[in-house]
PDB file of N, H, CA, C and O in Angstrom:
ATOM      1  N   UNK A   1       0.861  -1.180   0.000  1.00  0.00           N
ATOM      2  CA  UNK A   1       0.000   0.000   0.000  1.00  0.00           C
ATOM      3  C   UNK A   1       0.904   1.239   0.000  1.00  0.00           C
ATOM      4  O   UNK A   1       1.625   1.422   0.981  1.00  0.00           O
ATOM      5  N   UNK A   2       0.923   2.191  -1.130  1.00  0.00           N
ATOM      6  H   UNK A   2       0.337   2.042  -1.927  1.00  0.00           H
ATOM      7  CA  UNK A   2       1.435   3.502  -1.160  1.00  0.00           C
ATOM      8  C   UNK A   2       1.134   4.628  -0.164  1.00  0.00           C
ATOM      9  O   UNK A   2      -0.007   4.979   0.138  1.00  0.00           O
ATOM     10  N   UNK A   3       2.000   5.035   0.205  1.00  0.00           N
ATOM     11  H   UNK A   3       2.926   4.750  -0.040  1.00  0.00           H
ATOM     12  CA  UNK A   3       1.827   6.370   1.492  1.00  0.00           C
ATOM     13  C   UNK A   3       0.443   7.284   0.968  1.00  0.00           C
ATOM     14  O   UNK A   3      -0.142   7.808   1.916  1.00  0.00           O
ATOM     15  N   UNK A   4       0.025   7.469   0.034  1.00  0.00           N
ATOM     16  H   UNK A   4       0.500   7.043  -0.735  1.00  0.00           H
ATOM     17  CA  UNK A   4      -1.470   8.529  -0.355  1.00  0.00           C
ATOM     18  C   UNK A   4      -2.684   7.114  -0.189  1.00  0.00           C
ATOM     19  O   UNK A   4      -3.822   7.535   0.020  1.00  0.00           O
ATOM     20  N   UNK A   5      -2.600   5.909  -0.239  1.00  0.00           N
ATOM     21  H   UNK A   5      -1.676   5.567  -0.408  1.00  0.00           H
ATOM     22  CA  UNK A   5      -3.676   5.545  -0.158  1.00  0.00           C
ATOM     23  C   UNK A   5      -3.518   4.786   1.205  1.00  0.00           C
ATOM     24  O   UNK A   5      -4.458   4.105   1.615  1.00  0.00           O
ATOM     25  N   UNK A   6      -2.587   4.866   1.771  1.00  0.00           N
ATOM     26  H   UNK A   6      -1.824   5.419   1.438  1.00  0.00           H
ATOM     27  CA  UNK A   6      -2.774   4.812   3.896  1.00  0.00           C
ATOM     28  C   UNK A   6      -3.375   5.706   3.978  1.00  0.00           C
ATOM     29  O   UNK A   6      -4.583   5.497   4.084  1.00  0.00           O
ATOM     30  N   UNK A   7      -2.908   7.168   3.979  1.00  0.00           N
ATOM     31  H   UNK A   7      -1.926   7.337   3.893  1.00  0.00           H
ATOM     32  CA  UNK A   7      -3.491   8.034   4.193  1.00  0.00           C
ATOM     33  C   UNK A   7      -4.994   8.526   4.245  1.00  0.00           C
ATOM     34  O   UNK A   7      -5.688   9.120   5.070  1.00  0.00           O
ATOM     35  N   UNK A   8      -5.127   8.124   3.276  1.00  0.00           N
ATOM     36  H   UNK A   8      -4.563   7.642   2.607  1.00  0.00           H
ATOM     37  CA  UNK A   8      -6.754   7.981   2.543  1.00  0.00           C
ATOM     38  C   UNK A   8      -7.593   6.839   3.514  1.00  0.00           C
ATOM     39  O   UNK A   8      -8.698   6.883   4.055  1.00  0.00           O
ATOM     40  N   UNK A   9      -6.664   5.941   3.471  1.00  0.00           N
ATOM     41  H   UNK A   9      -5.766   5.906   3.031  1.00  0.00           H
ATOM     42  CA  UNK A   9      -8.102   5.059   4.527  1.00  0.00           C
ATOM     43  C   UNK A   9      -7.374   5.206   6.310  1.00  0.00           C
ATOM     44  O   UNK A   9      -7.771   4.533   7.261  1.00  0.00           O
ATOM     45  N   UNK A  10      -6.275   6.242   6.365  1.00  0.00           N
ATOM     46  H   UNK A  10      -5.953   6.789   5.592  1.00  0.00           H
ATOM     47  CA  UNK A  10      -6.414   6.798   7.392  1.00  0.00           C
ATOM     48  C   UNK A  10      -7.433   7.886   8.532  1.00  0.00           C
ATOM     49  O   UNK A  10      -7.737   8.023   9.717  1.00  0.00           O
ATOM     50  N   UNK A  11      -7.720   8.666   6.721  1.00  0.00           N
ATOM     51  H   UNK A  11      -7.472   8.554   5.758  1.00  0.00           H
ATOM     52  CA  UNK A  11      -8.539   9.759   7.267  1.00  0.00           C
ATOM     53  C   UNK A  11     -10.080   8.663   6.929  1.00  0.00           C
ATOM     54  O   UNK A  11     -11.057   8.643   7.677  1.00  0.00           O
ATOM     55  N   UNK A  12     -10.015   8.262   6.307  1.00  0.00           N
ATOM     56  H   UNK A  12      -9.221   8.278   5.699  1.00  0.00           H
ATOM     57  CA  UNK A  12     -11.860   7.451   6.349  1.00  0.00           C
ATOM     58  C   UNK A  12     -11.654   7.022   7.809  1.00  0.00           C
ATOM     59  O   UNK A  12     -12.637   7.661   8.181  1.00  0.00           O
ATOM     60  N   UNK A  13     -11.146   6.409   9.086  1.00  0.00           N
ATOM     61  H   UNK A  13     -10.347   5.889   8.783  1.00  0.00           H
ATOM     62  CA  UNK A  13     -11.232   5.680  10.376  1.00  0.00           C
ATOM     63  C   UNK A  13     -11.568   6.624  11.140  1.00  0.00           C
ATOM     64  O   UNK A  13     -12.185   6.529  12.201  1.00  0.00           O
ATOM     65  N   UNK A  14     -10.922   8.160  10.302  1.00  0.00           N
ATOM     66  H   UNK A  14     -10.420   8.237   9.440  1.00  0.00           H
ATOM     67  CA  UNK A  14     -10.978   9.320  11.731  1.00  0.00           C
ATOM     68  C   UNK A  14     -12.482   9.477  10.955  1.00  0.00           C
ATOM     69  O   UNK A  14     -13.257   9.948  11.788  1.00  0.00           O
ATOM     70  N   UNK A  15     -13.026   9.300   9.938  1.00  0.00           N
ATOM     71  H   UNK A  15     -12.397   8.917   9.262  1.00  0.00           H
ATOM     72  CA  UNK A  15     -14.745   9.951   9.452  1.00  0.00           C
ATOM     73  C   UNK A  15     -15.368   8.867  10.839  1.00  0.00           C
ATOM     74  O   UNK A  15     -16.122   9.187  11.759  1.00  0.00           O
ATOM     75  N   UNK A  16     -14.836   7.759  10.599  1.00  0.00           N
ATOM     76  H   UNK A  16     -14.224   7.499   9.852  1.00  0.00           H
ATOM     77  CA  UNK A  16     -15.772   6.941  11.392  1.00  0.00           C
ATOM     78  C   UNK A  16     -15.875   7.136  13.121  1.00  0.00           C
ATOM     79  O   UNK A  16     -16.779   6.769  13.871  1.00  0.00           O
ATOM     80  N   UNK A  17     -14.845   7.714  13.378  1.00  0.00           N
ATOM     81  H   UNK A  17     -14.111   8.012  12.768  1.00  0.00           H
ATOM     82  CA  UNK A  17     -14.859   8.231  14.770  1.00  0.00           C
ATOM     83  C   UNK A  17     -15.443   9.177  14.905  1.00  0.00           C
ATOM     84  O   UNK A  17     -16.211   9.116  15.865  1.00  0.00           O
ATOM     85  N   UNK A  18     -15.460  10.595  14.075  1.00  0.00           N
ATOM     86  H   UNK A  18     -14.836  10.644  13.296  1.00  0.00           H
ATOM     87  CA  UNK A  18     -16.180  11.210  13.800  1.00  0.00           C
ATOM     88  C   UNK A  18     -17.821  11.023  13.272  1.00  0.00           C
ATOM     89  O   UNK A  18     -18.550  12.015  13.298  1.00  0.00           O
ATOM     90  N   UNK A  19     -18.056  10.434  13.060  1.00  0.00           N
ATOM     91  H   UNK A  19     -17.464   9.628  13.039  1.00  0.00           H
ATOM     92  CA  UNK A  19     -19.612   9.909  12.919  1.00  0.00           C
ATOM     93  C   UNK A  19     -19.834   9.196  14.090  1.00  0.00           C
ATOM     94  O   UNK A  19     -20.861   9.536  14.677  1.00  0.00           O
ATOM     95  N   UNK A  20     -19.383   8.581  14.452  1.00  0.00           N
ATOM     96  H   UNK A  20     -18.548   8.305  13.976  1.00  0.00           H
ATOM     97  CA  UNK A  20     -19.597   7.731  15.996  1.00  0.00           C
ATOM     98  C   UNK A  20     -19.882   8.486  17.325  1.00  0.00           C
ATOM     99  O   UNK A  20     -20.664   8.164  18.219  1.00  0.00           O
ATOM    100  N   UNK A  21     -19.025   9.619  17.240  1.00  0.00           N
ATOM    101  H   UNK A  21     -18.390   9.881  16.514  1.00  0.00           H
ATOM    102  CA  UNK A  21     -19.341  10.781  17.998  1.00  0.00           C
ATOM    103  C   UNK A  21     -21.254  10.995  18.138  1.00  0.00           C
ATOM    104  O   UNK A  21     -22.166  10.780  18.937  1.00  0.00           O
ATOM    105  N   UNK A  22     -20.969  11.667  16.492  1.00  0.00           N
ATOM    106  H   UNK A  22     -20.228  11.842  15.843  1.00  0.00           H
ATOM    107  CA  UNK A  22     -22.491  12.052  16.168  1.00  0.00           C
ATOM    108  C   UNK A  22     -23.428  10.967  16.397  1.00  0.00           C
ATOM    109  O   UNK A  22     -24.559  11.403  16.615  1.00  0.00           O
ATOM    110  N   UNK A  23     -23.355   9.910  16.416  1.00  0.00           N
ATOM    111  H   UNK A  23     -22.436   9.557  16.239  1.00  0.00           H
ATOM    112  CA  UNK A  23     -24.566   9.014  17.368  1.00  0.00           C
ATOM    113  C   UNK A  23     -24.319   8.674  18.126  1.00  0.00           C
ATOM    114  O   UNK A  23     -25.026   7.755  18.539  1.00  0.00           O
ATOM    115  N   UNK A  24     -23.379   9.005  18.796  1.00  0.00           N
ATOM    116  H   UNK A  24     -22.805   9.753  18.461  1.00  0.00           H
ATOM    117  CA  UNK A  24     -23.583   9.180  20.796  1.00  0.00           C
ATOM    118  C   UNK A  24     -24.098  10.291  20.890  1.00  0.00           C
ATOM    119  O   UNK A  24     -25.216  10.237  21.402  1.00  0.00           O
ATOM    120  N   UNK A  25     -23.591  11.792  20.475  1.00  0.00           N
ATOM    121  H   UNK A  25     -22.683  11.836  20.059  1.00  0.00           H
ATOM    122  CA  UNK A  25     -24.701  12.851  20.573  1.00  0.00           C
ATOM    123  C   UNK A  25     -26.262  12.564  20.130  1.00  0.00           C
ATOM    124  O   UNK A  25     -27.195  12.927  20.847  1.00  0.00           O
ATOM    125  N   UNK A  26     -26.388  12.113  19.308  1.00  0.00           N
ATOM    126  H   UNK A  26     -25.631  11.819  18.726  1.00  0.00           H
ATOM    127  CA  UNK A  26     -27.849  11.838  19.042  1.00  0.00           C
ATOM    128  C   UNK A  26     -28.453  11.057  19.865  1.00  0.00           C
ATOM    129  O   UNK A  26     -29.577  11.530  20.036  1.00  0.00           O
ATOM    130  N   UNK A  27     -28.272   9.787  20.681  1.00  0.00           N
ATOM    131  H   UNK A  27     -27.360   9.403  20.543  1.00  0.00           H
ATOM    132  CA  UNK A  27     -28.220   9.009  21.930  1.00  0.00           C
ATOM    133  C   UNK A  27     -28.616   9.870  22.634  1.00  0.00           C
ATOM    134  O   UNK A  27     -29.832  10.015  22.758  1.00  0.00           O
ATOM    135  N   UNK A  28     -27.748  10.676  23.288  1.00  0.00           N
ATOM    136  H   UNK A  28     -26.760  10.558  23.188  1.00  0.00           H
ATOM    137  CA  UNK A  28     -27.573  11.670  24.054  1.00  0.00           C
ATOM    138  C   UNK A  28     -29.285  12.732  24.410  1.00  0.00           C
ATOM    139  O   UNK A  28     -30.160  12.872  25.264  1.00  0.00           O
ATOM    140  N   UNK A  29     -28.839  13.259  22.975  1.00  0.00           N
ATOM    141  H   UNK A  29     -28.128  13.146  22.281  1.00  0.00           H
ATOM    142  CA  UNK A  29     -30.396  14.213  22.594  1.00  0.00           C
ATOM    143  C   UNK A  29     -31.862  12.985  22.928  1.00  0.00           C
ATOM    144  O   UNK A  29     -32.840  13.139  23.659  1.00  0.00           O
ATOM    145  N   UNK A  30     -31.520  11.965  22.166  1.00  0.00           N
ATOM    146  H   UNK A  30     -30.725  11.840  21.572  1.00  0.00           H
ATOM    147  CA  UNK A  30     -32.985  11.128  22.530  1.00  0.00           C
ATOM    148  C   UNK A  30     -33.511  11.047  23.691  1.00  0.00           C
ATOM    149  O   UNK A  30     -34.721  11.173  23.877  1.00  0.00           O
ATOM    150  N   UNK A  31     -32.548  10.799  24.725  1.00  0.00           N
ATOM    151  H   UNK A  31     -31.565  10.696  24.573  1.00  0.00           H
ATOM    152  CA  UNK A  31     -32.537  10.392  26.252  1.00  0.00           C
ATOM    153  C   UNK A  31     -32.998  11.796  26.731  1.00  0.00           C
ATOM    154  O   UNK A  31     -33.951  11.950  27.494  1.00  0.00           O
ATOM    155  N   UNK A  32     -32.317  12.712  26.271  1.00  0.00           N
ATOM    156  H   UNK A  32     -31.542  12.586  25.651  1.00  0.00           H
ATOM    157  CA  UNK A  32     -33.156  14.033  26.968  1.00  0.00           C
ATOM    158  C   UNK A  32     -33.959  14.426  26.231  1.00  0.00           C
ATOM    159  O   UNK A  32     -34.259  15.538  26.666  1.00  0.00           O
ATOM    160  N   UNK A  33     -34.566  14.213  25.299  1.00  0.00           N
ATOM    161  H   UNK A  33     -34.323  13.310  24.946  1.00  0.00           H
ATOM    162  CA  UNK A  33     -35.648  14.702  24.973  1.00  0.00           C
ATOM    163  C   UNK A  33     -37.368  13.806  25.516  1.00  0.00           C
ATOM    164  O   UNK A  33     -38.533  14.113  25.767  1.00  0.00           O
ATOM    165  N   UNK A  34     -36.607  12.760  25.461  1.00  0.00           N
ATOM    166  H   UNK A  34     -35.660  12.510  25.257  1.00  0.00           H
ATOM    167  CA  UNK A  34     -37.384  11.579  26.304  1.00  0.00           C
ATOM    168  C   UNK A  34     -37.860  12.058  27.894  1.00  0.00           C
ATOM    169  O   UNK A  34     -39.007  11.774  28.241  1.00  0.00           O
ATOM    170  N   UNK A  35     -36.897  12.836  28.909  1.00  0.00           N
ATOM    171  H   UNK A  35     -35.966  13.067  28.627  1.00  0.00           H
ATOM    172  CA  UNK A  35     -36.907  13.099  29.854  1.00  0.00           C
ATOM    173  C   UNK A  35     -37.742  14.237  30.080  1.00  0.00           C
ATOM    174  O   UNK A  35     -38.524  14.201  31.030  1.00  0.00           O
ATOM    175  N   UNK A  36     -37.681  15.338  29.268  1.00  0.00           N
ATOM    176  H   UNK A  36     -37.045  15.367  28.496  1.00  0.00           H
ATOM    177  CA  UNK A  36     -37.630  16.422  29.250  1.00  0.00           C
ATOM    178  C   UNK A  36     -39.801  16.544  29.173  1.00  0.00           C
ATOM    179  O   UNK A  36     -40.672  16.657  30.036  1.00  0.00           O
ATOM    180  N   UNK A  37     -39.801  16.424  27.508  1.00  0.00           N
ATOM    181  H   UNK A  37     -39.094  16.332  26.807  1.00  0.00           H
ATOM    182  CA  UNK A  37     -40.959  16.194  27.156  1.00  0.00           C
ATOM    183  C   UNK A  37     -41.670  14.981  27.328  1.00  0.00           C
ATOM    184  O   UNK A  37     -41.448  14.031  26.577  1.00  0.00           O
ATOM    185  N   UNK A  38     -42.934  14.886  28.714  1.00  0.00           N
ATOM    186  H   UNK A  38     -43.115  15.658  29.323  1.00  0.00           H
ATOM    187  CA  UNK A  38     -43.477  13.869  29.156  1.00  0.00           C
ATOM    188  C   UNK A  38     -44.891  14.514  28.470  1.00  0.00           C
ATOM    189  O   UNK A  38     -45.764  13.646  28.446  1.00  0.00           O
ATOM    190  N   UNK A  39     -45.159  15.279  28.137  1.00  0.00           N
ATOM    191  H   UNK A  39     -44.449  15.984  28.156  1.00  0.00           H
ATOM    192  CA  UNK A  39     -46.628  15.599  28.381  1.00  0.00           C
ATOM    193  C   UNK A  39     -47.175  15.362  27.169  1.00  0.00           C
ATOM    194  O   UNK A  39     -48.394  15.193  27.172  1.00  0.00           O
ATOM    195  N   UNK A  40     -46.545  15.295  26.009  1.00  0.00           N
ATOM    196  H   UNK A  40     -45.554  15.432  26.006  1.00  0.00           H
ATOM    197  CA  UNK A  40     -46.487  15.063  24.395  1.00  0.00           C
ATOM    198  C   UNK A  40     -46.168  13.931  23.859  1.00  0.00           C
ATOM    199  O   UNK A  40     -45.390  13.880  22.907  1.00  0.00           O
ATOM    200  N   UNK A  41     -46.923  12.476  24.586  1.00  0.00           N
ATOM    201  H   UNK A  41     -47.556  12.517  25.360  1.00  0.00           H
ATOM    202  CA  UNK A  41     -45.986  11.691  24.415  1.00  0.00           C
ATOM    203  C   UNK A  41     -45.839  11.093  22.850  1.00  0.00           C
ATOM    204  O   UNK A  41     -44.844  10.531  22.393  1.00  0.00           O
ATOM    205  N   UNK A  42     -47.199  11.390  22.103  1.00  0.00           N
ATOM    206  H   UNK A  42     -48.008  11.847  22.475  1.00  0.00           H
ATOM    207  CA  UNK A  42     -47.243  10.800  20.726  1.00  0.00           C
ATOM    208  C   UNK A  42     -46.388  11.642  20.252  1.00  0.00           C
ATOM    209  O   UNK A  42     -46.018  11.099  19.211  1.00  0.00           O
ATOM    210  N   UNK A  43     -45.766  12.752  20.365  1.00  0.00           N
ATOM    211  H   UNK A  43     -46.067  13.192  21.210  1.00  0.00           H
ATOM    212  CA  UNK A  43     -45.046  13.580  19.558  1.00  0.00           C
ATOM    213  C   UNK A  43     -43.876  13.423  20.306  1.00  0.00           C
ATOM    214  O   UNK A  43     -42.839  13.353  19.646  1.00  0.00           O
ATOM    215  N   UNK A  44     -43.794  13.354  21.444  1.00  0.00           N
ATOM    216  H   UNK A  44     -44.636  13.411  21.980  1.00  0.00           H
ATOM    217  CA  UNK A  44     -42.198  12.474  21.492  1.00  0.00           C
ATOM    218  C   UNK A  44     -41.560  11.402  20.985  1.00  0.00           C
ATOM    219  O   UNK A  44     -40.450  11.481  20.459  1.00  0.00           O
ATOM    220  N   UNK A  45     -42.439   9.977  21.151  1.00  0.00           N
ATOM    221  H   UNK A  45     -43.341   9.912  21.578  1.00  0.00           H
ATOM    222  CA  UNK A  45     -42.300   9.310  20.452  1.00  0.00           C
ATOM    223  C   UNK A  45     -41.875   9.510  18.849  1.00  0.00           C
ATOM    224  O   UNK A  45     -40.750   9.326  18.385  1.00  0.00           O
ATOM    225  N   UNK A  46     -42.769   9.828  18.306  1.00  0.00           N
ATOM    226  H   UNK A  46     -43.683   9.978  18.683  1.00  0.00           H
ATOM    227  CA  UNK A  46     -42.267  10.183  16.766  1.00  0.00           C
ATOM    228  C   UNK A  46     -40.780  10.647  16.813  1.00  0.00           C
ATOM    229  O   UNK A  46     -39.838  10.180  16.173  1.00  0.00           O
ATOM    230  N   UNK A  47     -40.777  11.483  17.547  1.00  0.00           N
ATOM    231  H   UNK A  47     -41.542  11.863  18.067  1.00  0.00           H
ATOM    232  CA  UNK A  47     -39.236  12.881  17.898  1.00  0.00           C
ATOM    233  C   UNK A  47     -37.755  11.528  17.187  1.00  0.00           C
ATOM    234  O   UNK A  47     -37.013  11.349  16.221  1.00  0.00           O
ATOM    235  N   UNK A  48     -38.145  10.912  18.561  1.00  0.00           N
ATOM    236  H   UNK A  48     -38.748  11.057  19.345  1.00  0.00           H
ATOM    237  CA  UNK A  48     -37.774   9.686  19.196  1.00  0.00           C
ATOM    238  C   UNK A  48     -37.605   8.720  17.957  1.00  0.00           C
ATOM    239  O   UNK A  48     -36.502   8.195  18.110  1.00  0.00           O
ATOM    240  N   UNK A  49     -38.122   8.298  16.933  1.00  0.00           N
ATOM    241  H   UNK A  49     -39.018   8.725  16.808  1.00  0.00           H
ATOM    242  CA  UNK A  49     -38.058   7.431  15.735  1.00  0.00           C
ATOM    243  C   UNK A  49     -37.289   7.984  14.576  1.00  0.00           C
ATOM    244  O   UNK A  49     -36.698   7.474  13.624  1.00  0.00           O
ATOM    245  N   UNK A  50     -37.570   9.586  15.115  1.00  0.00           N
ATOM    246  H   UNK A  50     -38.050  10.001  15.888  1.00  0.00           H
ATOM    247  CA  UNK A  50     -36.633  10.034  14.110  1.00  0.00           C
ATOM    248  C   UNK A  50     -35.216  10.083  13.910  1.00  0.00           C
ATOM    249  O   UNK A  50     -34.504   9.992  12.911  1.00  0.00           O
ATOM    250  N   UNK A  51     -34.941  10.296  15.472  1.00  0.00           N
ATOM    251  H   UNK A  51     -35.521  10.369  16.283  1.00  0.00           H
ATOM    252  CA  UNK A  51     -33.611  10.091  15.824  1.00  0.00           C
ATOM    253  C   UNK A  51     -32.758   8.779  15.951  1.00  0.00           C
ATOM    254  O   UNK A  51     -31.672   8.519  15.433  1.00  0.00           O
ATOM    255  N   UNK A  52     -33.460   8.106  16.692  1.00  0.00           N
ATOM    256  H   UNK A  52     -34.343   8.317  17.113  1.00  0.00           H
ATOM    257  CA  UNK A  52     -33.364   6.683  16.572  1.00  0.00           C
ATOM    258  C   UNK A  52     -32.532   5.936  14.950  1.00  0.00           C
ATOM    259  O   UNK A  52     -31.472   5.333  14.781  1.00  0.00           O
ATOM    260  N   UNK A  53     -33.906   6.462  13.789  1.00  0.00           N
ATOM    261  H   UNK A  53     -34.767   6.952  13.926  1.00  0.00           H
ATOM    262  CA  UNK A  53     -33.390   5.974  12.590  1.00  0.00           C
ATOM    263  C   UNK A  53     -31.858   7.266  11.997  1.00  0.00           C
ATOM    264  O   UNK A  53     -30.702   6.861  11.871  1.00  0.00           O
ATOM    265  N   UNK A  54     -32.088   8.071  11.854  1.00  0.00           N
ATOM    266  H   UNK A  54     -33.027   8.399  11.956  1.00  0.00           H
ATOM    267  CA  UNK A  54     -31.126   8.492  11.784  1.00  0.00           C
ATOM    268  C   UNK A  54     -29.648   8.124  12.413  1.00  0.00           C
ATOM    269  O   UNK A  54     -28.700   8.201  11.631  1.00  0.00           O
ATOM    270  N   UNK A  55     -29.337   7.654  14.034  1.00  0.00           N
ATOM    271  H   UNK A  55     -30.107   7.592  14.669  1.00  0.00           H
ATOM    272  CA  UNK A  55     -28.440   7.188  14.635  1.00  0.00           C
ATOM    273  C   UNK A  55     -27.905   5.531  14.057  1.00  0.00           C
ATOM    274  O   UNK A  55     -26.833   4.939  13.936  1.00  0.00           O
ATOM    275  N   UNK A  56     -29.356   5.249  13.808  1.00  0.00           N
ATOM    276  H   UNK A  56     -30.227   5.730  13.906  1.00  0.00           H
ATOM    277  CA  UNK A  56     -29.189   3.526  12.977  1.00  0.00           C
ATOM    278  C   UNK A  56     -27.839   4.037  11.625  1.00  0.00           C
ATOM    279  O   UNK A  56     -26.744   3.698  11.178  1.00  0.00           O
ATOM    280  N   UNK A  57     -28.782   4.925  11.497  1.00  0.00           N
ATOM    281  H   UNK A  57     -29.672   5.200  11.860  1.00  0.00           H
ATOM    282  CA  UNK A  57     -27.956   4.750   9.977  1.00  0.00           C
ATOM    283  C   UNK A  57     -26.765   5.319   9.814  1.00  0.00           C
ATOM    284  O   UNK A  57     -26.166   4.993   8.789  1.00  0.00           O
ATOM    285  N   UNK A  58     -25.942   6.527  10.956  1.00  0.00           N
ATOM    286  H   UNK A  58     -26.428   6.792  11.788  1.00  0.00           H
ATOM    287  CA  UNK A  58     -24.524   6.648  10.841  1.00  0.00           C
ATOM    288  C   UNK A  58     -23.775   5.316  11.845  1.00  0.00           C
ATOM    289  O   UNK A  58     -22.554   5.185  11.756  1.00  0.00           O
ATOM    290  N   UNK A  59     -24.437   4.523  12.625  1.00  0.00           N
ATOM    291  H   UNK A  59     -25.429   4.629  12.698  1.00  0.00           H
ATOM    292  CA  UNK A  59     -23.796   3.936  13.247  1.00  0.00           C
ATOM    293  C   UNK A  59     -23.416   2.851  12.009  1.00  0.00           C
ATOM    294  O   UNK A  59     -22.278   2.447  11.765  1.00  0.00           O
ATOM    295  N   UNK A  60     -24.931   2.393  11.124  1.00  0.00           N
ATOM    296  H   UNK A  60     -25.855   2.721  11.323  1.00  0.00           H
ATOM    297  CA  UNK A  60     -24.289   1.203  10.172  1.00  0.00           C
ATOM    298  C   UNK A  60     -23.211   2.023   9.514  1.00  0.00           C
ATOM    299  O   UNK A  60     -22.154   1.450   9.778  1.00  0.00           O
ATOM    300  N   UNK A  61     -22.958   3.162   8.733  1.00  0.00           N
ATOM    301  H   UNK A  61     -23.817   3.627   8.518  1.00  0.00           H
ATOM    302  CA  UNK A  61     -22.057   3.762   7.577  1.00  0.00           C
ATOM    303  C   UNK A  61     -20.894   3.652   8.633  1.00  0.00           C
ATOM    304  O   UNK A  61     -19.906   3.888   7.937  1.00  0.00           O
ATOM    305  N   UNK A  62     -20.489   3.451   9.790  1.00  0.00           N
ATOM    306  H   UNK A  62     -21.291   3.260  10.355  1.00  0.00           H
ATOM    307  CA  UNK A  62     -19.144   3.766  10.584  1.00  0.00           C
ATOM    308  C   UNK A  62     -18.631   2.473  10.949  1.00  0.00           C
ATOM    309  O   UNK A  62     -17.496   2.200  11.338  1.00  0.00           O
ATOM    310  N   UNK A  63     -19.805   1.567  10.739  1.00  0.00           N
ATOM    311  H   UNK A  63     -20.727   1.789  10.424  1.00  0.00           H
ATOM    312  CA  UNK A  63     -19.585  -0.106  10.412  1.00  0.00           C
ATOM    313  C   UNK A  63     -18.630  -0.065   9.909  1.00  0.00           C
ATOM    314  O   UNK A  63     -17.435  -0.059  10.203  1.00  0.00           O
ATOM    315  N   UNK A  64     -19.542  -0.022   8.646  1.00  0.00           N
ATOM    316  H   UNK A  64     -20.513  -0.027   8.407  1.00  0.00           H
ATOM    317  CA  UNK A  64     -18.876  -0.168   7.149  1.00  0.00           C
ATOM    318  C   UNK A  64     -17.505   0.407   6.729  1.00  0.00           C
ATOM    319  O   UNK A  64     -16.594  -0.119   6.088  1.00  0.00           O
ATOM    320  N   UNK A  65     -17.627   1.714   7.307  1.00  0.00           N
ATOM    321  H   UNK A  65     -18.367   2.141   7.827  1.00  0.00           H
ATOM    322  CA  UNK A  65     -16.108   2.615   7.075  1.00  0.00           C
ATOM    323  C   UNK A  65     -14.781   1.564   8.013  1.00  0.00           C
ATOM    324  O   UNK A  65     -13.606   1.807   7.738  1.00  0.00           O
ATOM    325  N   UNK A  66     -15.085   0.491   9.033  1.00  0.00           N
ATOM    326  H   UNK A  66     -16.039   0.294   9.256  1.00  0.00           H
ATOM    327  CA  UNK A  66     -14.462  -0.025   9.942  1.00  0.00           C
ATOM    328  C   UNK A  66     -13.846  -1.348   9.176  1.00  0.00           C
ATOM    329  O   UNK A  66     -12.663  -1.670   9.061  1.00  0.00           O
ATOM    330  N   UNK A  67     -14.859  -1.915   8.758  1.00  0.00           N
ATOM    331  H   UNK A  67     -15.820  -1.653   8.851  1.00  0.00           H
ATOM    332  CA  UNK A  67     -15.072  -2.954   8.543  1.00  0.00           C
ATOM    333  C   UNK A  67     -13.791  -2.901   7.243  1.00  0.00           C
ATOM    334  O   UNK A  67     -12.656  -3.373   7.303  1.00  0.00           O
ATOM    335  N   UNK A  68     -14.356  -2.257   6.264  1.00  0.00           N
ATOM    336  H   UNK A  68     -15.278  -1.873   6.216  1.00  0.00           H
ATOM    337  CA  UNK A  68     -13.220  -1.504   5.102  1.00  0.00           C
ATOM    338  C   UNK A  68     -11.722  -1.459   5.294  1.00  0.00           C
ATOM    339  O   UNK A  68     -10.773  -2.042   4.769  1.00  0.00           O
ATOM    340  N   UNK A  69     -11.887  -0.389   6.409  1.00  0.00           N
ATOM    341  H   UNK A  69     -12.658   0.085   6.835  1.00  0.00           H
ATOM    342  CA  UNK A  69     -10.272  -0.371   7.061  1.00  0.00           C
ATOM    343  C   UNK A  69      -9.776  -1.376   7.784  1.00  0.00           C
ATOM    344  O   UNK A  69      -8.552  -1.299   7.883  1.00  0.00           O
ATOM    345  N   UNK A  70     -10.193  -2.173   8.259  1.00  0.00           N
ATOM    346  H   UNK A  70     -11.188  -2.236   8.179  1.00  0.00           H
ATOM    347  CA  UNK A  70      -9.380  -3.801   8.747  1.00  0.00           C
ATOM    348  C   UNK A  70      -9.381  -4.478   7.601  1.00  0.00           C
ATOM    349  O   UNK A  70      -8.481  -5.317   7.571  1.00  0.00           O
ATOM    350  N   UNK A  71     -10.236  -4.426   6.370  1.00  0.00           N
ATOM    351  H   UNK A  71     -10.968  -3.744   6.394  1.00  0.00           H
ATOM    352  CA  UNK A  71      -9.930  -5.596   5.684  1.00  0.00           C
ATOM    353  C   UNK A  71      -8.224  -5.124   4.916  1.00  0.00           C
ATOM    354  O   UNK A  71      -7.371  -5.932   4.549  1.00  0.00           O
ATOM    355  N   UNK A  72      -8.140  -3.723   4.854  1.00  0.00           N
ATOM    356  H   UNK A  72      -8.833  -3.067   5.152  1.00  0.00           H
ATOM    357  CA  UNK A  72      -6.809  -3.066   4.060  1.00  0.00           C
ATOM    358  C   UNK A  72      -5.459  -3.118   5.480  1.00  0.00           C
ATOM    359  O   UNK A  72      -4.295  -3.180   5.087  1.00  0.00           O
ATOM    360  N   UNK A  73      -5.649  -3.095   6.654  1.00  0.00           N
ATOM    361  H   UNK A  73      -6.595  -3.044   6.973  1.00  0.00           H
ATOM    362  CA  UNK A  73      -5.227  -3.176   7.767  1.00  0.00           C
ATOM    363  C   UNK A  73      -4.093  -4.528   7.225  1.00  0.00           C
ATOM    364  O   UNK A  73      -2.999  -4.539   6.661  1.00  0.00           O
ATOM    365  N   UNK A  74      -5.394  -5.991   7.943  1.00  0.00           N
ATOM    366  H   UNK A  74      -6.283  -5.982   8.402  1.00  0.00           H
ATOM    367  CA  UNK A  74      -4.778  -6.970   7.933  1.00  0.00           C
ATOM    368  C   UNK A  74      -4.037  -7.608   7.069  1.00  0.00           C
ATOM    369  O   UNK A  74      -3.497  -8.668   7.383  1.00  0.00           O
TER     370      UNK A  74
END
């Protein structure tokens, strides 16, 4: 592997840490928004699905970005 394409799936591991972040913050937001707003619960809920799927889906893409970089790793 040439020094520009380490590099390259160097900086893709830091995207994935960086996205990983962003769905622990989103985690984060669910749990307090969950706490926060009791009185709304059908509209929390929803809140709540939205975030939920959204967190699904950078956690799978940070999979994938992982998964990528071990297979070039090993």
């Amino acid at each position: 592997m040439d020094k520009d394409t380490f590099l390259n799936e160097i900086n893709k591991v830091r995207e994935v840490v960086n996205w990983t972040q962003v769905a622990k913050d989103l985690d984060l937001n669910v749990r307090t928004i969950n706490w926060y707003i009791d009185g709304h619960r059908q509209d929390t809920n929803r809140m709540l699905e939205i975030l939920q799927c959204a967190k699904d889906q950078l956690l799978s893409r940070g999979t994938q970005c992982l998964k990528r970089a071990n297979s070039l790793i090993i």
